[in-house]
C-alpha positions as CSV (number, residue, x, y, z in Angstrom):
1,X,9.2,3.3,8.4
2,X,9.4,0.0,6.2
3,X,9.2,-0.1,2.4
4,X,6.4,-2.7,0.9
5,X,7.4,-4.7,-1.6
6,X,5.7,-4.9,-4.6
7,X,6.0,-6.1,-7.8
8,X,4.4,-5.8,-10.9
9,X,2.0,-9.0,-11.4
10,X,-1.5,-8.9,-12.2
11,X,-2.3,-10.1,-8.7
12,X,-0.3,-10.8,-6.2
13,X,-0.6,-11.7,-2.0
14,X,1.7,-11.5,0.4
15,X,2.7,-11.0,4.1
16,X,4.9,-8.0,5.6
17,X,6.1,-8.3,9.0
18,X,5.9,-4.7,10.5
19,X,5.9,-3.0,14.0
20,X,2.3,-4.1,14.4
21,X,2.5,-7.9,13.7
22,X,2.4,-9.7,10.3
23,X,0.4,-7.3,8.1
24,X,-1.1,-9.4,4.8
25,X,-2.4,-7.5,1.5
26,X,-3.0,-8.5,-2.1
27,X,-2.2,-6.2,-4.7
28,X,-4.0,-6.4,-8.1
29,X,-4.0,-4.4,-11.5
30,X,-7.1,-3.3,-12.8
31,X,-7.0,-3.1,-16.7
32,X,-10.3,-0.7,-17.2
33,X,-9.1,1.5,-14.8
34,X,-5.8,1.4,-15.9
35,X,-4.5,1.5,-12.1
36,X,-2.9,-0.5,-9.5
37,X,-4.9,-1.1,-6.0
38,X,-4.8,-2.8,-2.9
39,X,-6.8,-5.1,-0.3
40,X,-6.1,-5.6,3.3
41,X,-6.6,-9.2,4.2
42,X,-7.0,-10.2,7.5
43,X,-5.6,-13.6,9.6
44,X,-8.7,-15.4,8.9
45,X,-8.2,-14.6,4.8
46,X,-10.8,-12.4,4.7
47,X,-10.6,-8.9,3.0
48,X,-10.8,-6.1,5.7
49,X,-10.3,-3.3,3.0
50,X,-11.0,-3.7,-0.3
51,X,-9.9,-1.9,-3.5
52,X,-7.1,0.7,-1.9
53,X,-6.2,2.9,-5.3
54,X,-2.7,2.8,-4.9
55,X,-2.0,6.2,-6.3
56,X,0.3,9.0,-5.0
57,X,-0.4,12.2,-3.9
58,X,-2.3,10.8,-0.3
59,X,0.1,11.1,2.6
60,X,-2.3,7.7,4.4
61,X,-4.2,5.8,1.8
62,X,-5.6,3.7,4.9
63,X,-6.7,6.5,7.0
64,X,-10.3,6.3,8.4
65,X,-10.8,2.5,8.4
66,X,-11.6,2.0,11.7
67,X,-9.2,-1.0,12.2
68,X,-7.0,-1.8,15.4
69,X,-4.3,-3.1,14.2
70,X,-4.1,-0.3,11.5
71,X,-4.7,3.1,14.5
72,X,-1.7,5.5,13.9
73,X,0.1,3.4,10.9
74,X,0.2,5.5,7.2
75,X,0.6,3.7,3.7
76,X,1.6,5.9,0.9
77,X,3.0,5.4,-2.4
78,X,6.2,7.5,-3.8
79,X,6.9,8.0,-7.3
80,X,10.7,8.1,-7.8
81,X,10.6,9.0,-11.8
82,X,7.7,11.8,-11.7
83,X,5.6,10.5,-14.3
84,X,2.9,9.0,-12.2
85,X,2.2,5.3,-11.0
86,X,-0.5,4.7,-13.6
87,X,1.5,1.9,-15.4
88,X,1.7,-1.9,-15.0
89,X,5.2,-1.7,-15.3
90,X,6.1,1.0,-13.1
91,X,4.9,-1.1,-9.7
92,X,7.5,-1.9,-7.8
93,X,10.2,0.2,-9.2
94,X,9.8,4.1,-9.4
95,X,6.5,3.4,-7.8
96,X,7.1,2.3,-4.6
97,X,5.2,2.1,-0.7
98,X,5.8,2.8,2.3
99,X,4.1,2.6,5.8
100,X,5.2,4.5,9.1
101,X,4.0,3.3,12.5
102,X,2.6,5.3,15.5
103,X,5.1,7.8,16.9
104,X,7.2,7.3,14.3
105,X,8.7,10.9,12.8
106,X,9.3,10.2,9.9
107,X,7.9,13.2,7.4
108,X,5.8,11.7,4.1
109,X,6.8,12.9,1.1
110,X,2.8,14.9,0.5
């Protein structure tokens, strides 16, 4: 299991290099919504997953997609204060990621 890095700016890409090769996402803050979410991005730049809603509660917020690289790997988010992720502020710090890998046992926290 690796933590994700995140941080709280309006829109932000990066790279994570994971079990499964270089993983790339952009994370972005959507003011009507009042909510953080996330796109996968693949080697070529373009989105292969759009609009994640980075929210807790979901033990795999990337289950389903139908992607290779992604078969048997979880993403979830972890609150560490309690009070929810639903603030700009809050990214990065008491709301924080994590993803697991295939045959991993690791438990999620949902």
């Amino acid at each position: 299991m690796i933590e994700i890095p995140l941080e709280a700016k309006p829109c932000k890409s990066f790279s994570v290099v994971t079990d499964v090769g270089t993983l790339r996402f952009r994370t972005y803050w959507n003011t009507m919504a009042s909510m953080w979410y996330m796109d996968y991005i693949g080697q070529d730049g373009a989105n292969l997953i759009s609009g994640i809603a980075l929210a807790t509660g979901s033990n795999n917020l990337i289950k389903g997609t139908g992607l290779v690289e992604l078969d048997g790997c979880a993403i979830f988010m972890v609150d560490t204060s309690g009070a929810g992720n639903r603030t700009f502020d809050g990214f990065g710090t008491y709301a924080r990621m994590f993803m697991t890998f295939p045959g991993e046992t690791e438990i999620n926290p949902y």
